[in-house]
N, C-alpha and C positions, 0 to 999 in steps of 0.2 A: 504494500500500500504506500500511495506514494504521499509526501503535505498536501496535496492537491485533492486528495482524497476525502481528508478528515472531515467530516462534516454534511458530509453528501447526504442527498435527501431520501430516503427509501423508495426505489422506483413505484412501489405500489399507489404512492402520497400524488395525487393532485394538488398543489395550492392555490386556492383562488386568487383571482385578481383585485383583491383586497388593495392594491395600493400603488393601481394604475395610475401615472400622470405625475406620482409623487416625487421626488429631488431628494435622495437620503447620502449621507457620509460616514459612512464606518471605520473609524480610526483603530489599528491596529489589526486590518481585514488581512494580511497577508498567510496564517497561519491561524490553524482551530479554531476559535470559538467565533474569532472574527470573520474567518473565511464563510463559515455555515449562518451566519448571519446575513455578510452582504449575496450568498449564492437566495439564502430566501428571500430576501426583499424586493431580490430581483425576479425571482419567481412569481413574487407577487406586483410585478407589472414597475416597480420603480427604478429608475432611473440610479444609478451605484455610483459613486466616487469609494475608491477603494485606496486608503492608506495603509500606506505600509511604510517601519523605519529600517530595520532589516533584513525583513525579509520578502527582497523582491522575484525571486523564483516564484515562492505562493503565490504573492499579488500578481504576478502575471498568468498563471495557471486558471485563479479563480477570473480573474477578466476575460483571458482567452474563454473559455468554457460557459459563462453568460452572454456573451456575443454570440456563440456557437449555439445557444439557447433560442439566440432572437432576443434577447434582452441588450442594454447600455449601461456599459461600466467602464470606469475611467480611473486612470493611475495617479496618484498622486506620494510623494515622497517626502520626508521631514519627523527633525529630530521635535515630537513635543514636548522633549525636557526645557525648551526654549522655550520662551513666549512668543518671542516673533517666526517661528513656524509653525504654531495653532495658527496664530491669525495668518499667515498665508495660506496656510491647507484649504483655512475655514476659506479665505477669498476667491481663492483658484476654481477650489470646487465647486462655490455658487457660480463664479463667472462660466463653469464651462457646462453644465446643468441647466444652464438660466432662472436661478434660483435655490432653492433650497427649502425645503418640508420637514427631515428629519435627520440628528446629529446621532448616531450613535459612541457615548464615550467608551469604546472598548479598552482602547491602546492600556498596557498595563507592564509593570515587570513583576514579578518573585522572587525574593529569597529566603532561603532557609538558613537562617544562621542564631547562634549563641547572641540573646542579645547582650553580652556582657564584651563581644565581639566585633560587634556590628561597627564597622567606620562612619566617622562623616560623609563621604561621599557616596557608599552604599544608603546610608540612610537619607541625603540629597535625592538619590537617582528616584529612588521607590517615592520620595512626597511629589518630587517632579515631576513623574510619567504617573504615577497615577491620580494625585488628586489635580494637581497645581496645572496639568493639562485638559485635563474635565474642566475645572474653572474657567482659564482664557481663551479655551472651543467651543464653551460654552458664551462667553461674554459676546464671542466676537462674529459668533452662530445667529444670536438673537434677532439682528434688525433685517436679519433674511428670513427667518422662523415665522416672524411678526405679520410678515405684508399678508399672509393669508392662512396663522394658525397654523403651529408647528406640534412636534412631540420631540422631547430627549429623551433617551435611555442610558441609563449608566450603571456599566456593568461590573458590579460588585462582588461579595464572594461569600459563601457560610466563613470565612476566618472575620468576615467585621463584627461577627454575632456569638462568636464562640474561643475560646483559646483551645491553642495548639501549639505543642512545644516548638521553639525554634522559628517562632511567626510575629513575634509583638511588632516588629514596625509596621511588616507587612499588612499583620491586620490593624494596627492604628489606622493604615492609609483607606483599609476599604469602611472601619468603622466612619471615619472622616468622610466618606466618600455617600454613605448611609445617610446622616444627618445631614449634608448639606443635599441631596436628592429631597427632603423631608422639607427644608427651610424654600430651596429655589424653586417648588410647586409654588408655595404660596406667594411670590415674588412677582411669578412669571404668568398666574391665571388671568388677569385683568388684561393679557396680551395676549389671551388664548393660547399658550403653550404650555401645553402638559410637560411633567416631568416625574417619571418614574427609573427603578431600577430592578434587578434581577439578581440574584446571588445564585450564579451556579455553584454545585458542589463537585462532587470530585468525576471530573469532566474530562473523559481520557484524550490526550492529546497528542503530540510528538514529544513533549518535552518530559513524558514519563515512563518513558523507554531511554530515555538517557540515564537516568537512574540507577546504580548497584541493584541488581536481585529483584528489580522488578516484576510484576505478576499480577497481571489483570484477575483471575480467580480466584487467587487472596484479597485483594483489596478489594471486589466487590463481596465477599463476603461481610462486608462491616458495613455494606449500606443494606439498610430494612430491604429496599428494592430488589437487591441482591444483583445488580449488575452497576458497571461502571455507565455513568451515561459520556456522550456523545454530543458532538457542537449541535447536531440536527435535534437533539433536545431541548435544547437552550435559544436553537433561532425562532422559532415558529412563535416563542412565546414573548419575543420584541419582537414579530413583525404584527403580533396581535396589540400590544400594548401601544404601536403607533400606527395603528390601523383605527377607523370612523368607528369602529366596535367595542373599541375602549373610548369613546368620547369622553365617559364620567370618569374616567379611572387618573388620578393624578395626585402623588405625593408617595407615593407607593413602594413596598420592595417583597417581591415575591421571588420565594427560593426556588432554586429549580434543581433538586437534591438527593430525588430517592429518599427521601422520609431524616436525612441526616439532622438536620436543623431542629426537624419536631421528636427528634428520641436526642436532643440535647445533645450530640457529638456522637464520635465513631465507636466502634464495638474493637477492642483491642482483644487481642486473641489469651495473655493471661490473663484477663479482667472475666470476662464473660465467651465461653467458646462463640463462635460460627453455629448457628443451627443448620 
């Protein structure tokens, strides 16, 4: 299987054209979660700007392959630990879209480290890219959202909800990332733009095959679900939250987890076996 792959839609799945005509931005589309994102949205009739910082292989696979669809999706590059390459992602993209309907904040890093470890500059990268770039793609998204009623999503994690060893900053950034989804609904409705978010959980990707002794049929043993989920788990459910069918829904964070969240964290093998 190749990065191109991750996220793909189950051939059985039709998706409606729920969100024909629409101008969306998917930051951090070039790989998993973001890939199965912007290939739904485009499934769903919208128009794609597909970021990537990266990793441009993906980003070119997932565009290649939405065109090949019959769908419009379009590349764009940049570091958003900067602020002045939000605001240009966010500009380029509306200018070459003609406009702009929907910002998805995907773009994110991880690490797992000792926080008694952790550098300043590891601890920079992770508030950078994950929150501090939601914020100014967010600022600079707005007065293109605005001309005719937008939606953001911002894509957060079960670590902003729960501890896990070897995660405090990382999850400071998605708890951080939780509350200010909560505060920029109420900001943003008087300009009709909704704003919700999503915490996937343990969402199998490329990057968990890099890993020592990895094992898909152990790890999904510790979700209630009893399976790893998949990017194609996690798109359907923002391409609904910024779809006309969520019109009421705004302020929001809905897990997307195999039951992880609602049984309060994972199932550790000497804690309680695997049934």
């Amino acid at each position: 299987m190749t990065s191109g792959d991750w996220g793909a839609k189950p051939p059985s799945r039709q998706s409606p054209p729920t969100l024909a005509g629409r101008r969306a931005l998917v930051t951090g589309a070039g790989v998993g979660i973001g890939q199965g994102i912007a290939r739904e949205l485009a499934a769903r009739g919208a128009s794609v700007a597909i970021h990537y910082a990266h990793s441009a292989e993906g980003a070119r696979e997932v565009c290649m392959e939405i065109a090949r669809d019959g769908g419009r999706a379009t590349l764009f590059s940049g570091d958003l630990s900067r602020v002045k390459d939000c605001r240009r992602v966010v500009d380029e993209a509306a200018t070459e879209l003609g406009g702009l309907d929907i910002l998805v904040n995907n773009s994110g890093v991880t690490k797992s480290r000792d926080p008694l470890a952790l550098t300043e500059a590891e601890y920079d990268e992770l508030f950078n890219v994950n929150v501090r770039a939601a914020y100014f793609c967010m600022q600079q998204a707005v007065p293109h959202l605005a001309k005719r009623g937008g939606s953001i999503v911002n894509v957060s994690s079960i670590h902003g909800g729960a501890g896990f060893p070897g995660h405090a900053a990382y999850a400071a950034t998605k708890g951080a990332l939780n509350a200010y989804t909560r505060a920029l609904a109420m900001d943003l409705a008087p300009r009709k733009i909704r704003v919700n978010a999503v915490a996937p959980g343990l969402i199998e990707t490329p990057r968990y095959f890099e890993m020592p002794d990895y094992s898909s049929e152990r790890t999904a043993a510790r979700v209630p679900w009893r399976r790893m989920g998949t990017p194609a788990d996690v798109a359907p459910v923002v391409a609904f939250l910024v779809s006309p069918e969520a019109d009421y829904i705004t302020g929001q964070l809905l897990y997307v987890d195999g039951g992880i969240n609602a049984r309060m964290g994972l199932v550790w093998d000497e804690i309680e076996p695997a049934r």
